[in-house]
C-alpha positions in Angstrom: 96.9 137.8 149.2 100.6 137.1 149.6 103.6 138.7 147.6 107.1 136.7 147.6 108.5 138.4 150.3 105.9 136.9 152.9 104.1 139.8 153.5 100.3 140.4 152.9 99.3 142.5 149.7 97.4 145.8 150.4 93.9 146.3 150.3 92.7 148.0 146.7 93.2 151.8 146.6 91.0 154.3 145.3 91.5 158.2 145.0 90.8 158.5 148.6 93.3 160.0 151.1 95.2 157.2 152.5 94.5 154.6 149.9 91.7 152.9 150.9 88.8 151.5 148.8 85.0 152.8 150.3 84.3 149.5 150.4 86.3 148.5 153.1 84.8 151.4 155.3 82.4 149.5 158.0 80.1 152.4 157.8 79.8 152.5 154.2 78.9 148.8 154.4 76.4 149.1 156.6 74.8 151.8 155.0 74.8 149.7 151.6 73.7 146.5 153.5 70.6 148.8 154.8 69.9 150.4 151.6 70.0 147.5 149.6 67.7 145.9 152.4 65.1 148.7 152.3 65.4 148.7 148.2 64.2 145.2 148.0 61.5 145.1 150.4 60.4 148.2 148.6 60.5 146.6 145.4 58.3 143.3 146.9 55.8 145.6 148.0 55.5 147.4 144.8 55.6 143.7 142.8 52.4 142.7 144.9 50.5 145.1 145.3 50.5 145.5 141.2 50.2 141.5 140.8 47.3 141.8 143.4 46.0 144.8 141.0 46.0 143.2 137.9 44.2 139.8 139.4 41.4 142.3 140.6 41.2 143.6 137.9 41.2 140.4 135.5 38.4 139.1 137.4 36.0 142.3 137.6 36.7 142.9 141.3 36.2 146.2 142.7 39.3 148.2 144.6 39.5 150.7 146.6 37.3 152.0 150.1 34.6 153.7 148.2 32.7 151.2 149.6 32.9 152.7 153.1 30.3 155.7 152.2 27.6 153.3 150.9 24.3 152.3 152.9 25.0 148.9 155.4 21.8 148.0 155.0 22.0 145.6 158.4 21.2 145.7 161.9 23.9 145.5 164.8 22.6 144.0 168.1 24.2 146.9 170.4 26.5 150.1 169.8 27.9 152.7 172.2 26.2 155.2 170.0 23.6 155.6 167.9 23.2 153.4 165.0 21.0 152.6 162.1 20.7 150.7 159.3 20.7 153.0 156.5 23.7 154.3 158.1 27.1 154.2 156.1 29.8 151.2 156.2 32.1 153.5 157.6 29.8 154.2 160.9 29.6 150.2 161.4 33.2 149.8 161.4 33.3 152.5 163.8 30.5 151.0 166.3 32.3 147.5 165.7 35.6 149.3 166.7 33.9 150.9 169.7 32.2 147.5 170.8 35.9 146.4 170.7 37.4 149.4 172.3 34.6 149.5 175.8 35.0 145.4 176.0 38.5 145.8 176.3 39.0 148.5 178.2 37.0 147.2 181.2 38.6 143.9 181.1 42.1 145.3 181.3 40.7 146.8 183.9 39.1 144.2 185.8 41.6 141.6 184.8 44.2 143.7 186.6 42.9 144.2 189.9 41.4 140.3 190.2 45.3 139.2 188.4 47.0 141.8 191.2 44.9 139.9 193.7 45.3 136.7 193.0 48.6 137.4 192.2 49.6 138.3 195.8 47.0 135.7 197.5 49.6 132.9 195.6 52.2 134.3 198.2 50.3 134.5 201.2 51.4 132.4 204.3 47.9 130.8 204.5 47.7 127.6 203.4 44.0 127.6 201.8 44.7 131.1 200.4 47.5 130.4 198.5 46.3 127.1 197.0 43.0 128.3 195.9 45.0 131.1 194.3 47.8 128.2 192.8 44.2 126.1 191.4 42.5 128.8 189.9 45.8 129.8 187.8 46.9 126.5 186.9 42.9 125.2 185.6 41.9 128.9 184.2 44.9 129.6 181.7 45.5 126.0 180.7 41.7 126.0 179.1 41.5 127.4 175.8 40.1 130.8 175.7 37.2 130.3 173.2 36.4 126.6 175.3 35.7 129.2 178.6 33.7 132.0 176.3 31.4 128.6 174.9 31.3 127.6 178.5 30.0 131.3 180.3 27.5 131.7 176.9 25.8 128.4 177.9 26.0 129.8 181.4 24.3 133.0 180.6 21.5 132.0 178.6 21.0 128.4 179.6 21.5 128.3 183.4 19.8 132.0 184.4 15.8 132.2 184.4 13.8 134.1 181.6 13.1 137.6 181.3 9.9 137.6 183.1 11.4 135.7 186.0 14.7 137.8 186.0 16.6 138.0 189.5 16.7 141.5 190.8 20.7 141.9 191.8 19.7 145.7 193.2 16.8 147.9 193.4 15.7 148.3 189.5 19.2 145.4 188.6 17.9 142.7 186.5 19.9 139.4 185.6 18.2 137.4 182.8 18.6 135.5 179.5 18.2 138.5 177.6 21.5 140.0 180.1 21.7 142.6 182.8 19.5 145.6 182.8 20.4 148.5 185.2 19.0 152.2 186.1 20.8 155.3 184.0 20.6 158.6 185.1 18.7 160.8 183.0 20.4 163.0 180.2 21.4 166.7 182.3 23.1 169.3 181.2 25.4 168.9 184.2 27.4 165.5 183.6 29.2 166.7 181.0 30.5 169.1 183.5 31.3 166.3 185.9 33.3 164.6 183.4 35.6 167.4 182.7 35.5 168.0 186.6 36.6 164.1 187.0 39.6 164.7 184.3 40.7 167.7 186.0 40.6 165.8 189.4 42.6 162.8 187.4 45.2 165.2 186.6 45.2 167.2 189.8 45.7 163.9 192.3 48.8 162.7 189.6 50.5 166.1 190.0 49.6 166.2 193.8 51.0 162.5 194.0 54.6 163.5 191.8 54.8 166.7 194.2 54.4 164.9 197.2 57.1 162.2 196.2 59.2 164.8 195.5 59.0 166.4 198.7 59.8 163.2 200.4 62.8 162.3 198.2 64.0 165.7 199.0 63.3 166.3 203.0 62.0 163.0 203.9 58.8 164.0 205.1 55.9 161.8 203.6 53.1 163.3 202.5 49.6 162.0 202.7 48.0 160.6 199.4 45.2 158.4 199.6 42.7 160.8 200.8 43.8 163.8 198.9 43.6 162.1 195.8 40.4 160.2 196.6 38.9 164.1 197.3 40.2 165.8 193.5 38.9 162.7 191.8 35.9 161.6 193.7 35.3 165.4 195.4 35.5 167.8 192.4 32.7 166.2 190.4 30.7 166.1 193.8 30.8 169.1 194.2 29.8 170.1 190.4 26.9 167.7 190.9 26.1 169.5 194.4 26.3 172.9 192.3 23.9 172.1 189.6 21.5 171.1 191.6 22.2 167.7 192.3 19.8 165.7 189.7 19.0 162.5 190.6 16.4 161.1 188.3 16.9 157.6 186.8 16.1 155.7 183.9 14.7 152.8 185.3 14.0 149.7 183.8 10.5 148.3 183.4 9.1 145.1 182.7 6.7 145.6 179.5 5.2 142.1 178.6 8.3 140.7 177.0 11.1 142.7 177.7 12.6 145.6 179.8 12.2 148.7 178.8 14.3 151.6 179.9 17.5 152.0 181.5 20.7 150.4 180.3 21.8 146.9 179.2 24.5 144.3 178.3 23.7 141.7 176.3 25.2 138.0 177.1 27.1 137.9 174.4 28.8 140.8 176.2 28.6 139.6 179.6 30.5 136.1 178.4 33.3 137.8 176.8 34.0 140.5 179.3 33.8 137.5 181.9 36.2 135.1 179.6 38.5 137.8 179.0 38.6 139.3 182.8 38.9 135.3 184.3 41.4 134.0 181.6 43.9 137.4 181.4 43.6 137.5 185.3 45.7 134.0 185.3 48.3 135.7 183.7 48.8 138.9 185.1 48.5 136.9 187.8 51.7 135.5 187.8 53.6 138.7 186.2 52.4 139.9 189.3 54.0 137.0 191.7 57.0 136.9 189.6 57.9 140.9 189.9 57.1 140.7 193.8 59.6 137.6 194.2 62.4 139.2 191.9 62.6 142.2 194.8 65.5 141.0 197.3 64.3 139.7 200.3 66.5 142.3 202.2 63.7 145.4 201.2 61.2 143.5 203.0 63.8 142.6 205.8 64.9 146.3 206.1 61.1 147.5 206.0 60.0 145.3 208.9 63.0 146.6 211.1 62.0 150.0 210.7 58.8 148.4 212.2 56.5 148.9 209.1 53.4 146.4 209.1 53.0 143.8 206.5 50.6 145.6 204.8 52.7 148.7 204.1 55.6 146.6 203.2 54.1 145.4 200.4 52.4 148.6 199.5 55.2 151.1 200.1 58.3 148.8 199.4 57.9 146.1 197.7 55.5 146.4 195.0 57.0 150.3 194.0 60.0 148.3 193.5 58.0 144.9 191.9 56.4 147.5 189.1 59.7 147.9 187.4 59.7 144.5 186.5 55.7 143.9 186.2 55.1 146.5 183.9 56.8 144.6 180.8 55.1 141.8 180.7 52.0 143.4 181.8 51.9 145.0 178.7 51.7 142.0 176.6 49.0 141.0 178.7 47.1 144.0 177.8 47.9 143.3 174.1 46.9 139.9 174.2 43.5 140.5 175.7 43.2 143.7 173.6 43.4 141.2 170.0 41.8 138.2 171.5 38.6 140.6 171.9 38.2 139.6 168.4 37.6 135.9 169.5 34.1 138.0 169.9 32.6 136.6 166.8 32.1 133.1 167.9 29.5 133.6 170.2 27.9 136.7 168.4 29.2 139.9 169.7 29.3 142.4 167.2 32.7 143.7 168.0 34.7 144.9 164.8 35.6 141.2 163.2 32.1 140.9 163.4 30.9 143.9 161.5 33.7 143.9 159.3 33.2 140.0 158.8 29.4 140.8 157.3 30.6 143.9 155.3 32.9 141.5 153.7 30.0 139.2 153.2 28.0 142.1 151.3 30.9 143.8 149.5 32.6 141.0 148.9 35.5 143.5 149.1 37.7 140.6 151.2 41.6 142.5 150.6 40.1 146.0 152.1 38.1 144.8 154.7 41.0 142.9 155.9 43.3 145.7 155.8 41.2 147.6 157.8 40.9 144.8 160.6 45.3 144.9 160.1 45.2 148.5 160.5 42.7 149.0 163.6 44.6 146.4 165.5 48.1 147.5 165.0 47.0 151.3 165.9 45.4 149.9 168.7 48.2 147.5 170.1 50.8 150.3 170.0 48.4 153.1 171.4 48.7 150.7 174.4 52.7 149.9 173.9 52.9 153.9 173.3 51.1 154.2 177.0 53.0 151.6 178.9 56.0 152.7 178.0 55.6 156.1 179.1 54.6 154.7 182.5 57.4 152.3 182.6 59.3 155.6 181.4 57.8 157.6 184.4 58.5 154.9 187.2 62.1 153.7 186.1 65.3 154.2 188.3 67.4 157.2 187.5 70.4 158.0 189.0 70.8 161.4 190.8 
């Protein structure tokens, strides 16, 4: 605003000390703009959750998870623990979430040693290397992902022979229709000592690795770490073993007329998606992996090989140390991605949770509970993982001294 004499009109005063209105604080804005933000999702919430309410309730629908203690009443083809069917709801969502939980965790792991791999065989200066590497990439992660789990189901139980002509991998290692079957060792009062044995030895060789580094950053002198670490992790429960007498009775697997009895097994429904998840998140990783090598200036590498450092230690002590910074990131949403495609499971019949949650729903009929459990599980487990990544991108970023 503009009085007669050409110059501009004040803002509105208030009581304040100076003569300015609140409103014309920034601050004070932003805190309104946030509150008034927060109010209305608020009030959304509240409007549909009681409109979602009412329609339950108009129709006779049941609310609420009371529905969890009740009997299931059906069978689930294989669990991580013990399981049966006059077991509670709440126990099948808990062997569907631990179907989930082991088929992911070993993918992530496999698919990041074949990605890291292949990753580094796409730069390699031999010619066949790196195009197999460049055709696998390119024809893997351009296939949809559920096309390649139809494709290694037919594989598994079309193409392999039948249980009674099962190919023997190993000594008492079955391959079949019916899936692999493998020796266990027998239950022994001892393992559960090696597997506090291996965590301590976990623990030990990552506080023996941030010691060592320390020492070098500080004197220079390079520590050894391979075979330290290999002897807290791998040594320490050898040694419990050794201690308690060093049981080594199996559970083998037997042929009894239709079927194998004894020992462990993974059913092909398993076997496909572990294998579709491994092959197609490997593509991926793959190239996070080429990308954060080539993003690390050719100079390191330059510098190393001057110092007279082979090839192989270049790329293990220099560039990829430096290449993690950058892989780490979108390795992450690798993990993620594999983590909630998992759930891709139910189309060939592994009862992972969208599975067992997908046949409670069929029973209840309780669709809006079931489905916020499946929300709920997923988001908990994507940022258990984001949570964990972090802290190792944390743990390996540059800081300046």
């Amino acid at each position: 605003m503009v009085v007669a004499n050409g110059h501009a009109a004040p803002p509105p005063t208030s009581g304040r000390p100076g003569g300015v209105s609140l409103w014309y604080d920034p601050r004070i804005r932003a805190i309104a703009y946030q509150v008034l933000a927060i109010g209305g999702v608020i009030a959304l919430g509240v409007y549909l959750v009681d409109n979602t309410l009412d329609n339950l309730n108009e129709r006779q629908i049941r609310t609420g998870f009371g529905f969890l203690g009740r009997e299931a009443g059906f069978e689930i083809g294989e669990s991580v623990i013990e399981y049966d069917p006059h077991d509670s709801y709440a126990k099948a969502f808990a062997i569907g979430l631990l179907n989930t939980i082991k088929v992911s965790f070993i993918a992530i792991v496999l698919a990041t040693l074949i990605g890291t791999v292949v990753g580094i065989a796409r730069l390699s200066r031999n010619w066949l290397v790196a195009k197999f590497a460049s055709f696998y990439i390119e024809t893997v992660r351009n296939l949809p992902l559920l096309l390649q789990l139809f494709f290694w189901y037919a594989i598994l139980t079309g193409l392999l022979p039948a249980v009674s002509e099962a190919l023997e991998l190993l000594p008492g290692v079955y391959l079949s229709k019916s899936g692999l079957t493998y020796p266990v060792p027998l239950a022994h009062p001892i393992h559960a000592w090696m597997g506090l044995t291996l965590v301590v030895g976990i623990a030990s060789a990552i506080a023996y690795a941030r010691h060592a580094r320390g020492v070098q950053d500080r004197t220079g002198v390079q520590w050894p770490l391979l075979w330290p670490a290999v002897g807290m992790i791998v040594g320490l429960p050898l040694a419990t073993w050794l201690i308690g007498g060093a049981p080594t009775a199996l559970d083998v697997p037997v042929f009894q007329r239709f079927r194998y009895a004894g020992g462990g097994e993974a059913s092909p429904e398993f076997l496909a998606l572990l294998l579709g998840l491994t092959v197609y998140t490997a593509t991926f990783i793959a190239e996070v992996v080429r990308a954060g090598i080539l993003a690390v200036d050719d100079g390191q590498s330059e510098a190393a090989r001057a110092l007279g450092l082979r090839q192989k230690l270049v790329l293990r002590l220099v560039v990829l140390p430096q290449a993690l910074r950058v892989i780490i990131p979108p390795l992450t949403n690798q993990y993620l991605n594999l983590t909630k495609n998992s759930s891709l499971a139910v189309a060939i019949g592994y009862p992972d949770l969208v599975g067992v949650a997908d046949t409670t729903l069929n029973q209840t009929g309780q669709a809006v509970e079931v489905i916020a459990l499946i929300m709920a599980v997923y988001l908990t487990l994507s940022l258990s993982i984001s949570f964990a990544m972090n802290l190792y991108n944390r743990a390996i970023a540059l800081r300046e001294r």
